[in-house]
C-alpha distance (Angstrom), angle and dihedral (degrees) to the residues before:
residue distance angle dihedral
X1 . . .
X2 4.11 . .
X3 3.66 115.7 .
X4 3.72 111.3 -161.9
X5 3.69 123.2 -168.4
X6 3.91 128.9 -168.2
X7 3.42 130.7 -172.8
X8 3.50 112.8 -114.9
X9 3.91 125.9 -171.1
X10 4.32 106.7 -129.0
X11 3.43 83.8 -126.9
X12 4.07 92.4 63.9
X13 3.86 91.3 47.4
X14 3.48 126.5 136.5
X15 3.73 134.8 -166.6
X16 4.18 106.4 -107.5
X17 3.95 84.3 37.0
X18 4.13 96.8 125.7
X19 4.19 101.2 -140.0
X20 3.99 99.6 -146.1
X21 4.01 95.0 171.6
X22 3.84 146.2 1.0
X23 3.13 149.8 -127.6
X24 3.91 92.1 -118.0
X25 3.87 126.8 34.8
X26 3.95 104.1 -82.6
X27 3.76 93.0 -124.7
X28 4.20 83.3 75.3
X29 3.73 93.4 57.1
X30 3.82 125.1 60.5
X31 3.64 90.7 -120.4
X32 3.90 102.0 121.7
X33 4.15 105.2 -159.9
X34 3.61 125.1 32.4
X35 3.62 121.5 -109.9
X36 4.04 121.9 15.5
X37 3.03 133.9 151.8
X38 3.58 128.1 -97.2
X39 3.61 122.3 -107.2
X40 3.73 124.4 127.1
X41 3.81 130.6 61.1
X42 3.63 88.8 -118.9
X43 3.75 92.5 63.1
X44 3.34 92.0 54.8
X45 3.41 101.6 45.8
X46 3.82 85.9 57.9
X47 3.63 92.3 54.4
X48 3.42 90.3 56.2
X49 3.48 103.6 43.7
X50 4.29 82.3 52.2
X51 3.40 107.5 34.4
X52 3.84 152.9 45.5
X53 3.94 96.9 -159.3
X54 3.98 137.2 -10.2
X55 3.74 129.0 -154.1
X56 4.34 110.1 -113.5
X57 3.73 120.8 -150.8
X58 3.84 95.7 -134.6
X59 4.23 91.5 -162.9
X60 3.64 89.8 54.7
X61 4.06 95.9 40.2
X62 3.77 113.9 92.4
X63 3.84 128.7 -93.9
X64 3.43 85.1 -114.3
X65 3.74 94.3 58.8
X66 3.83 115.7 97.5
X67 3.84 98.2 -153.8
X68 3.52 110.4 -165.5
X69 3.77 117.1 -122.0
X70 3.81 110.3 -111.0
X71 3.71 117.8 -123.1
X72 3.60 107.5 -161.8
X73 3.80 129.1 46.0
X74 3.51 105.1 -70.1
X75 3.13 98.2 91.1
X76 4.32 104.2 110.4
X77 4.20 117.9 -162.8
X78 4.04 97.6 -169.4
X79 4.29 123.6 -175.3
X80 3.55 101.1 -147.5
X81 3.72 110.6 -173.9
X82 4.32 120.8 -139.7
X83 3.73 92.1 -100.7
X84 4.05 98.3 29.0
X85 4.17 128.2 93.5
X86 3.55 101.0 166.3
X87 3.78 109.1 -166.0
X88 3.93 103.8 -132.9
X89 4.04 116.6 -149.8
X90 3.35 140.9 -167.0
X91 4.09 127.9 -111.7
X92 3.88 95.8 -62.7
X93 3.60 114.1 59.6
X94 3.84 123.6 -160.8
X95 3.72 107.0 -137.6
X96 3.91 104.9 156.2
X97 3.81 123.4 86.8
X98 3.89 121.3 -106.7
X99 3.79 92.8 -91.8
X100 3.51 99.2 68.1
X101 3.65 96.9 31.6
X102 3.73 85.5 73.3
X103 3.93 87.9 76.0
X104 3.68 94.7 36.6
X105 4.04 115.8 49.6
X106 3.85 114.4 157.4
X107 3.43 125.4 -122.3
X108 4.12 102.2 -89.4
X109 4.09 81.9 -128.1
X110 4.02 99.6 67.4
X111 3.90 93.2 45.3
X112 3.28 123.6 96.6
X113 4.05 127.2 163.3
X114 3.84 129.7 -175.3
X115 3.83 95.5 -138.2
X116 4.22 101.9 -128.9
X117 3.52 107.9 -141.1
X118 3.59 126.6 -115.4
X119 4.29 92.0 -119.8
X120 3.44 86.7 74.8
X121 3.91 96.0 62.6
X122 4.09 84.1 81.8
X123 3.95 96.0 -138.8
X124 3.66 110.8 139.6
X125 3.65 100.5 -152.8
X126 3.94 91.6 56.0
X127 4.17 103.9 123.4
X128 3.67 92.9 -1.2
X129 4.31 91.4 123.0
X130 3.45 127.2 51.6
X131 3.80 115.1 -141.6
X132 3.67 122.3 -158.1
X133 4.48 124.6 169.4
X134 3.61 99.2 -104.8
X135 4.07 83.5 -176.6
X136 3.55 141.2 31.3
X137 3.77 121.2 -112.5
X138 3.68 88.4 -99.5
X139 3.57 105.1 51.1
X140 3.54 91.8 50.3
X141 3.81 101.9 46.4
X142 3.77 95.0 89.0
X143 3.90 97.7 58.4
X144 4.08 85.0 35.5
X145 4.04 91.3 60.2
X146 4.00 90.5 31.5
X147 4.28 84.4 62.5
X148 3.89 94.5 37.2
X149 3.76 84.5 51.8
X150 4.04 87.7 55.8
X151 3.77 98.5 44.3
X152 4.09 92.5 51.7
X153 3.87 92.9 50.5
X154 4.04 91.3 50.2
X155 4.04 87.6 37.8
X156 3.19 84.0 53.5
X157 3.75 102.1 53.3
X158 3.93 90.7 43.1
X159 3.59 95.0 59.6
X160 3.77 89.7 54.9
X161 3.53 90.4 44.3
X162 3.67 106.3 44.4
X163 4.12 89.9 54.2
X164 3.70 80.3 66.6
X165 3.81 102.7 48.6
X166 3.68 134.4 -28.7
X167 3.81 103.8 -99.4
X168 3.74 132.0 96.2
X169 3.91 133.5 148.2
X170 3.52 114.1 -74.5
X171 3.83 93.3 -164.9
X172 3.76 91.1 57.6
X173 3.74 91.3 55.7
X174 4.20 94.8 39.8
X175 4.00 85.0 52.4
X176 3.51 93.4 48.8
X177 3.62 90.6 51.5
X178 3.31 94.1 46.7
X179 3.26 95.2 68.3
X180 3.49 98.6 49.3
X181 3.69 97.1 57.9
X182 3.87 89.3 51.1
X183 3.93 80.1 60.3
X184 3.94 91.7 48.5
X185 3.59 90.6 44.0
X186 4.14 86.2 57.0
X187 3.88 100.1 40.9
X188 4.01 122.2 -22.3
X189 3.40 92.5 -158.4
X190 3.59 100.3 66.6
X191 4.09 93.1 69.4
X192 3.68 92.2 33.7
X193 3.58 89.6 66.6
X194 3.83 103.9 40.4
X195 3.80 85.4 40.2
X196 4.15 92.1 53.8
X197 3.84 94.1 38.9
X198 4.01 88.8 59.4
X199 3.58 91.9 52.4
X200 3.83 102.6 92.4
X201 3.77 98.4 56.7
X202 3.91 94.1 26.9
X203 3.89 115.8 115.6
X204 3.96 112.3 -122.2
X205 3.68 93.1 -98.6
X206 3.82 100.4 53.8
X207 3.84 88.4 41.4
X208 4.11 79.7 76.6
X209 3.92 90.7 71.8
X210 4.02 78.6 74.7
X211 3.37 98.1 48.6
X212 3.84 88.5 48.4
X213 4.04 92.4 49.9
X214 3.53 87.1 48.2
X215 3.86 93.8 56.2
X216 4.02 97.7 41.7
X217 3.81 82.9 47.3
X218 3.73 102.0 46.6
X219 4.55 85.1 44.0
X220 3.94 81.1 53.8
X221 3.44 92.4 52.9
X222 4.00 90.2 49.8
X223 3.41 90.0 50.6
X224 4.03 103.3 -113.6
X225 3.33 116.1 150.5
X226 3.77 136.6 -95.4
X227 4.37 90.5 -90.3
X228 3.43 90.1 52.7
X229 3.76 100.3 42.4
X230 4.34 75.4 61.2
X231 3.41 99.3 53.5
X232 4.02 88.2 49.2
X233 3.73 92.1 51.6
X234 3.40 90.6 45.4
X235 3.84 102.8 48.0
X236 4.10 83.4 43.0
X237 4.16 93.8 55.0
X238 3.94 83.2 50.7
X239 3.66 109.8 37.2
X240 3.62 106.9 99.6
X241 4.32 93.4 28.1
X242 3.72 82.7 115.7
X243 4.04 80.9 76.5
X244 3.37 96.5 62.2
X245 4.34 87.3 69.7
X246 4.30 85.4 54.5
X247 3.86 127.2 106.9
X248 4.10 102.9 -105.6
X249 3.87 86.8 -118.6
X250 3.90 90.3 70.9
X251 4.17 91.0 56.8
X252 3.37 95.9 54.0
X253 3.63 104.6 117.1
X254 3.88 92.4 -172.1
X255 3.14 98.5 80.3
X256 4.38 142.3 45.6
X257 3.82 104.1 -107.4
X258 3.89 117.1 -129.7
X259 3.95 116.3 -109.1
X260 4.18 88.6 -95.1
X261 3.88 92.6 48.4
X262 3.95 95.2 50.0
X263 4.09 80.7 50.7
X264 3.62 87.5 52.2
X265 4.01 93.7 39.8
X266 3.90 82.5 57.6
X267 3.42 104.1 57.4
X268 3.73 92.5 69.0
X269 3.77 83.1 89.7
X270 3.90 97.5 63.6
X271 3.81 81.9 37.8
X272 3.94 96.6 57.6
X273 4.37 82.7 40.1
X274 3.83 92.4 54.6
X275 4.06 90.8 39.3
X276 3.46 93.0 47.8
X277 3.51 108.0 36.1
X278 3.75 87.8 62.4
X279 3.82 100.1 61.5
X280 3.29 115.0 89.2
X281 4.07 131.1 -114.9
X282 4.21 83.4 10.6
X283 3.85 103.2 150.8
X284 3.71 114.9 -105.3
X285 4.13 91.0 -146.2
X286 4.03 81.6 61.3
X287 3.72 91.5 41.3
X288 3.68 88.0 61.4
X289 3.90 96.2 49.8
X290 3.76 84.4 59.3
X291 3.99 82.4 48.1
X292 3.19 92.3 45.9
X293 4.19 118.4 27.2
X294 3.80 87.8 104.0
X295 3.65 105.0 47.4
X296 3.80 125.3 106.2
X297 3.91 131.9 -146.6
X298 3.81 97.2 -124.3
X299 3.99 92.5 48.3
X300 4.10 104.4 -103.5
X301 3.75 91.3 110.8
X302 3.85 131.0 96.8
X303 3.03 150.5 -69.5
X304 4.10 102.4 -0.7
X305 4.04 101.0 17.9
X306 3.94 79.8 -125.5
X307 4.10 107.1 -176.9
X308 3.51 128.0 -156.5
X309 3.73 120.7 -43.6
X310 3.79 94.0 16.1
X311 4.27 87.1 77.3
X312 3.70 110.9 74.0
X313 3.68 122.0 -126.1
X314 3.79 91.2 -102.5
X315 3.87 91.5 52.2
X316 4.21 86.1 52.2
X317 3.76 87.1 51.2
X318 3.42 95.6 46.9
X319 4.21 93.2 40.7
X320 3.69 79.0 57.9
X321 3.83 107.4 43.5
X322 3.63 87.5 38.3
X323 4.03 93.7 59.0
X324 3.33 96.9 42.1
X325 3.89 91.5 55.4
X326 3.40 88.7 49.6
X327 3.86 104.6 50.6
X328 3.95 80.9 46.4
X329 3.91 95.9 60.0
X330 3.45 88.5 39.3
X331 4.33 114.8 -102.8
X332 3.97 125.4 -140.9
X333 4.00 108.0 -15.4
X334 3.66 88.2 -28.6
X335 4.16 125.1 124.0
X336 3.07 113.3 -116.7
X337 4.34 110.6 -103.7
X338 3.70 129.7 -131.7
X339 3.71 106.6 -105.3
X340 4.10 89.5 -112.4
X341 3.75 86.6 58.4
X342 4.08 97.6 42.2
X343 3.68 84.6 45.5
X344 3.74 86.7 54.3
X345 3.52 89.7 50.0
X346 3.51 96.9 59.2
X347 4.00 93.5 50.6
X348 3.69 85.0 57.4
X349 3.88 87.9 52.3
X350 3.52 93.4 53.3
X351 4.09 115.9 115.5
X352 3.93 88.9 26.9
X353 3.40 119.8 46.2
X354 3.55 104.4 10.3
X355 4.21 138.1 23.8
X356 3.71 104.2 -79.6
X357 4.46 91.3 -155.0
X358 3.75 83.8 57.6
X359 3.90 103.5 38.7
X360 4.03 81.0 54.7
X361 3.75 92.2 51.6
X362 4.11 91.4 42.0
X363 3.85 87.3 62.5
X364 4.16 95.9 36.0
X365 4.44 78.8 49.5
X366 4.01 95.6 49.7
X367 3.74 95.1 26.7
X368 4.34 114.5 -131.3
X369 3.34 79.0 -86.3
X370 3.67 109.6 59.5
X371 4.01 111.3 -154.3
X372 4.00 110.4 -104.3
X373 3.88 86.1 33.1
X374 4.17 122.3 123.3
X375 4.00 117.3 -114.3
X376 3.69 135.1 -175.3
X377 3.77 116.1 -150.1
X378 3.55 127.3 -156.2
X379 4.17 98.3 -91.4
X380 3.82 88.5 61.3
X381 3.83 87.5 -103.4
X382 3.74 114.2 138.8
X383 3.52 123.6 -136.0
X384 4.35 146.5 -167.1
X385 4.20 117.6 -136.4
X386 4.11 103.6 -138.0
X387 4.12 94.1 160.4
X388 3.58 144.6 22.7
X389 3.97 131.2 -135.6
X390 3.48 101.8 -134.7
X391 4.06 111.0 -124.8
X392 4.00 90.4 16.6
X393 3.81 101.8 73.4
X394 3.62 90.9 169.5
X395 3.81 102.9 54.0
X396 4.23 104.4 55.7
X397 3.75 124.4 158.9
X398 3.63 110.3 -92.7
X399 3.70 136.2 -161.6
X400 3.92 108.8 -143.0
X401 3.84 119.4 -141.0
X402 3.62 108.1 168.5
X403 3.00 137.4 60.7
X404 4.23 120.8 -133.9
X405 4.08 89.8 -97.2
X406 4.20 80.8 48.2
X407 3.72 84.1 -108.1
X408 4.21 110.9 154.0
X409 3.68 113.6 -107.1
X410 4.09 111.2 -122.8
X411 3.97 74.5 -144.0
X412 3.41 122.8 36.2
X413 4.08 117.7 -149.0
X414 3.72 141.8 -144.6
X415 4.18 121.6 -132.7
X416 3.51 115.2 -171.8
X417 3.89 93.5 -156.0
X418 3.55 93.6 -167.0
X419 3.83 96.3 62.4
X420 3.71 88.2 58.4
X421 3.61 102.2 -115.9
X422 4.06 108.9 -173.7
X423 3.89 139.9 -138.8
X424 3.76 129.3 -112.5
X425 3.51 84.2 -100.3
X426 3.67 91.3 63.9
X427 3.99 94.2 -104.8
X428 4.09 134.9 124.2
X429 3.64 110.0 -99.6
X430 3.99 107.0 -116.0
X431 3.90 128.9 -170.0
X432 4.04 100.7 -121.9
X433 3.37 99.0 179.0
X434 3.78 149.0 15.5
X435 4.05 117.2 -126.6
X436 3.98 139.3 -147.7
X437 3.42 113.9 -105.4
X438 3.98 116.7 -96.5
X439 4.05 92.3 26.2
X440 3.86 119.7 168.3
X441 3.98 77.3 5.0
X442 3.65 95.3 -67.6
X443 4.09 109.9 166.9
X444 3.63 92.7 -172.2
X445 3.78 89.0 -163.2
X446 4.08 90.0 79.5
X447 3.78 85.3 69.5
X448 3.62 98.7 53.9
């Protein structure tokens, strides 16, 4: 099919004109999905108050749409095949994997990406639920930490069992699951929280129940349905289980691995295939996140070079999830980053290693400031992310600890950022910074 974009001026926009890109990355604007088309005067509005111009996908616009025929070069004619999204870039391509980008990053000034929407992912279900937070992050702690509670004990027993032989009930797991994504249906916050706090004295295995919460809530935020959000929380509890058949000296995270370790460290791919693929009534849409968790979009991942199209959308997701836990813990010699920074990271990663459309959503899903993350706002006062406001990433509800001279509170306090509450002096309370977990000594389980 030809896409054809033209550059279009807000002020010549028309309702039935479909917006495809921007003139700014999307994760600036409140806009939540890429690409729609444009039909209310509050859309509009918001265009204007963000942008200058926006790209229009004339094919996708309605006939009653006169889009205005562009007179410069911006004007793009694409063939994009059935099974093809190629992920156009600007002038400086990113070719290297996330490793060594670490001691590489280029200047924010010579990068440049044309965002690829998510439409041309071809899933079907993509956007076909609307989500909305049915309960605040504290009503739905209890039933959040009664489910996590569940999932560890039977995580638990499959790790013991699956070192024996690889077979364990399915059912158990899907149920289990189940009732986690009726908790991320509710409020996602609630198990992203409790799931984040228990990271620092979780062992490796139960540190997947976060990687799983992440997935079912990043599919909510896309809008899949309740079955998928399963088979994402699934494929993310059992991603990596191919580890759990490694010698310890290939985990360690402390150190840079010698050419024959990283071979090793690799092969817990096949491992989690062949463990897997014996155990009976596992999904085969999970089967291929474990397939697929490592791959990249322009080829230079593991263990199939797979490019583009060829990785599912639940092996992007999980590419992307999967990263961003690992530059968070800290990944081959590497110090563990702040989740602002790793988050950062990925943005720059976007267009090369992993789908740009769904890196953008990733951060719009956990927010730049990922709940049960440490912030500094602008009065020196220090501050603990419990809940999100959905389509304002960078205003979250935050529970403040510290005073400016990083002095404990006797009583902690909660800023709903979004509502604009204001300083002494008279100013907005901003987030200026992201933190390291445990700074000035914080243990930001004590709170929760």
């Amino acid at each position: 099919m030809d896409v054809i974009k033209r550059k279009v001026a807000v002020e010549e926009l028309q309702y039935g004109m479909f917006v495809c890109e921007l003139d700014r990355p999307w994760l600036e604007t409140p806009f939540l999905f890429q690409g729609f088309l444009l039909e209310t005067d509050e859309q509009l509005e918001t265009l204007k108050r963000y942008c200058k111009y926006v790209y229009v996908d004339v094919m996708r616009s309605n006939a009653s749409a006169a889009v205005p025929r562009c007179q410069d070069s911006a004007e793009l004619s694409l063939s994009l095949g059935p099974d093809t999204a190629p992920l156009t870039r600007g002038p400086v391509e990113l070719s290297r994997t996330w490793v060594s980008e670490r001691n590489s990053r280029p200047h924010r000034a010579e990068r440049r990406f044309v965002y690829s929407p998510l439409t041309r992912l071809n899933h079907p279900r993509l956007g076909t639920v609307t989500y909305s937070d049915v309960a605040t992050v504290e009503e739905e702690v209890p039933a959040a930490r009664e489910h996590t509670a569940g999932l560890e004990r039977l995580v638990d027993e499959i790790h013991v069992q699956i070192l024996a032989e690889p077979a364990f009930d399915v059912q158990r797991v899907h149920s289990a699951i189940s009732e986690m994504v009726e908790s991320i249906a509710r409020n996602p916050d609630a198990l992203l929280l409790l799931n984040r706090l228990k990271l620092k004295d979780a062992k490796a295995f139960r540190q997947s129940i976060y990687v799983a919460t992440l997935l079912m809530a990043f599919g909510r935020h896309l809008g899949l349905p309740k079955e998928d959000l399963v088979v994402l929380g699934e494929g993310g509890l059992f991603f990596d289980i191919g580890k759990v058949k490694l010698p310890p000296r290939v985990l360690d995270t402390q150190r840079l691995l010698t050419p024959e370790e990283l071979k090793v460290f690799k092969s817990h791919v096949a491992i989690g295939e062949q463990l897997l693929g014996g155990v009976r009534d596992f999904p085969s849409a999970a089967l291929a996140m474990v397939s697929q968790h490592h791959e990249r979009e322009n080829g230079s991942g593991y263990p199939r070079g797979l490019v583009g199209n060829q990785i599912s959308l639940f092996g992007k997701m999980a590419a992307i999830v999967d990263c961003y836990q690992s530059l968070c813990q800290g990944y081959m010699g590497s110090a563990p980053m702040a989740p602002h920074s790793a988050l950062q990271m990925l943005h720059e990663l976007a267009g090369s290693a992993f789908h740009p459309g769904l890196v953008e959503q990733f951060i719009h899903c956990i927010g730049v400031y990922p709940v049960g993350t440490l912030v500094e706002l602008q009065t020196g006062e220090v501050a603990i992310v419990f809940a999100q406001q959905r389509g304002k990433s960078r205003q979250p509800r935050v529970l403040v600890v510290l005073d400016p001279h990083k002095v404990p509170y006797a009583k902690p306090f909660v800023l709903d950022l979004a509502e604009g509450p204001t300083t002494a002096a008279g100013e907005p309370y901003r987030i200026v910074k992201g933190l390291e977990d445990g700074m000035y000594g914080i243990d930001a389980r004590q709170y929760f």
